[in-house]
Structures are given as C-alpha cells and as structure tokens.
C-alpha positions as a printed NumPy array, in Angstrom:
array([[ 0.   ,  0.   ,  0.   ],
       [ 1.451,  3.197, -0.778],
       [ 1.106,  6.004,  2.096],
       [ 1.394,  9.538,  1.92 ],
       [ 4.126, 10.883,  4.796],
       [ 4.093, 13.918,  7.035],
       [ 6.03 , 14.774,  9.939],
       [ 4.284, 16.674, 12.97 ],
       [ 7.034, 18.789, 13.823],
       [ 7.682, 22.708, 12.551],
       [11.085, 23.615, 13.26 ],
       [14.131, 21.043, 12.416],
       [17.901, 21.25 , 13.16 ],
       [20.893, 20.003, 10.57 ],
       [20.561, 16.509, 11.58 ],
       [17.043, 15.949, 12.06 ],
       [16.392, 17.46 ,  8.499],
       [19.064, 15.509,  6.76 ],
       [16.985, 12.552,  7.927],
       [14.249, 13.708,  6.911],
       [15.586, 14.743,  3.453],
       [16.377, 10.709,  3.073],
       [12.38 , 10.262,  2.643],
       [12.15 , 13.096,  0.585],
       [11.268, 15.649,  2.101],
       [11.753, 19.241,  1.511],
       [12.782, 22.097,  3.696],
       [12.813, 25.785,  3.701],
       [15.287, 28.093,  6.094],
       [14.939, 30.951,  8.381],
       [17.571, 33.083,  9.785],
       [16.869, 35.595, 12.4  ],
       [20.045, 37.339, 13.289],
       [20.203, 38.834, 17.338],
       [22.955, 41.042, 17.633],
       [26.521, 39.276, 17.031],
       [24.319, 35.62 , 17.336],
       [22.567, 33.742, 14.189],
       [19.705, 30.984, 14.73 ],
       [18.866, 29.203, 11.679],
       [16.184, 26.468, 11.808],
       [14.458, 24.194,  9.064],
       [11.285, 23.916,  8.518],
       [ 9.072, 21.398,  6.241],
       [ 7.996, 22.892,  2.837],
       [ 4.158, 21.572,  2.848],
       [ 3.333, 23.216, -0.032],
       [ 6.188, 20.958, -1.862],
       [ 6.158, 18.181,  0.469],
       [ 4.587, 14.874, -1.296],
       [ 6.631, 12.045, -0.485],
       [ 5.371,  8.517, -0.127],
       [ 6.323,  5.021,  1.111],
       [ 5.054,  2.083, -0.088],
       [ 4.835, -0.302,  2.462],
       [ 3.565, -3.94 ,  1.741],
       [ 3.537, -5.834,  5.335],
       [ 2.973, -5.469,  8.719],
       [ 6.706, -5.813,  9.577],
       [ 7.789, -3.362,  6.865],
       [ 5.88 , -1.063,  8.91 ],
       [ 7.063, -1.935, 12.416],
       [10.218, -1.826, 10.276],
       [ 9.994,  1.881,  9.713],
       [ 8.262,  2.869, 13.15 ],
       [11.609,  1.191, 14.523],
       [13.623,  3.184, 12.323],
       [11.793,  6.568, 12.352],
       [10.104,  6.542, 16.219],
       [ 6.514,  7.306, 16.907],
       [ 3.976,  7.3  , 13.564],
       [ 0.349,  8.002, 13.421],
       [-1.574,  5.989, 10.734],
       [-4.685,  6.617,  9.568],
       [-6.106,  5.91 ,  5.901],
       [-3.38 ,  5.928,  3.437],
       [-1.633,  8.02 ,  5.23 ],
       [ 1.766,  8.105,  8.002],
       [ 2.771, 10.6  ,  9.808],
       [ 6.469, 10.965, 11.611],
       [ 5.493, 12.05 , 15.155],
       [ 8.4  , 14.023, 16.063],
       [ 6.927, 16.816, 17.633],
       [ 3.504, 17.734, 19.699],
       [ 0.638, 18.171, 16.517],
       [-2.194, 19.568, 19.231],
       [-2.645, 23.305, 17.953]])
C-alpha cells in the first residue's frame, strides 16, 4: 500500500532534516540574526512536500516505526510524530 508521509514537527535542526531529506522531504530556512548571534532552523515545505512510502507488510511497517520513532496511521496516510501536533 502506498502512504502519503508527514512529519508533525515545525522547526528542524541540521541533523534531524538531513533525515528527513532521506524520505524526501523538503525544507525551507529561516535566519533571524540577534545582535553578534545567528539561529537558523528548518522547517518542512508543505506546499512541496509529497513524499510517499510504499509499504507492503505489517513488519515493513514496524520496520519503519523502529527506524523513524513514533507514527500516526490513519487511511493511506503516516505521519512521523516528532513533535507535539495539538494546535
């Protein structure tokens, strides 16, 4: 079955968005500059972000909540939860 991906979180540091970028997703920057200090963050392009998984068995997908953590599944789609979603 193929499944539509999301991630709950907003903001992403280096790491976290390289592995994201793995399943394809896509990421836009901020900058905010305070005085002599920067703070850049990531943050998830939804209006580019379409990236899927096909995912055949259950263990393929106890496979990938191993890998990725937490995942909410509902229909055909999966979503990452890396972050509170309540808002």
């Amino acid at each position: 079955m193929k499944f539509k991906l999301s991630a709950s979180g907003t903001f992403y540091n280096n790491k976290d968005k390289e592995k994201l970028e793995k399943l394809g997703f896509e990421f836009k920057t901020t900058k905010e500059v305070y005085g002599e200090f920067v703070c850049e963050e990531w943050y998830l392009d939804d209006d580019v972000n379409t990236s899927f998984i096909e995912i055949k068995t259950l263990k393929e997908l106890n496979e990938f909540a191993k890998e990725w953590g937490e995942i909410v599944v509902s229909n055909e789609n999966i979503e990452i939860y890396n972050d509170n979603r309540e808002g």
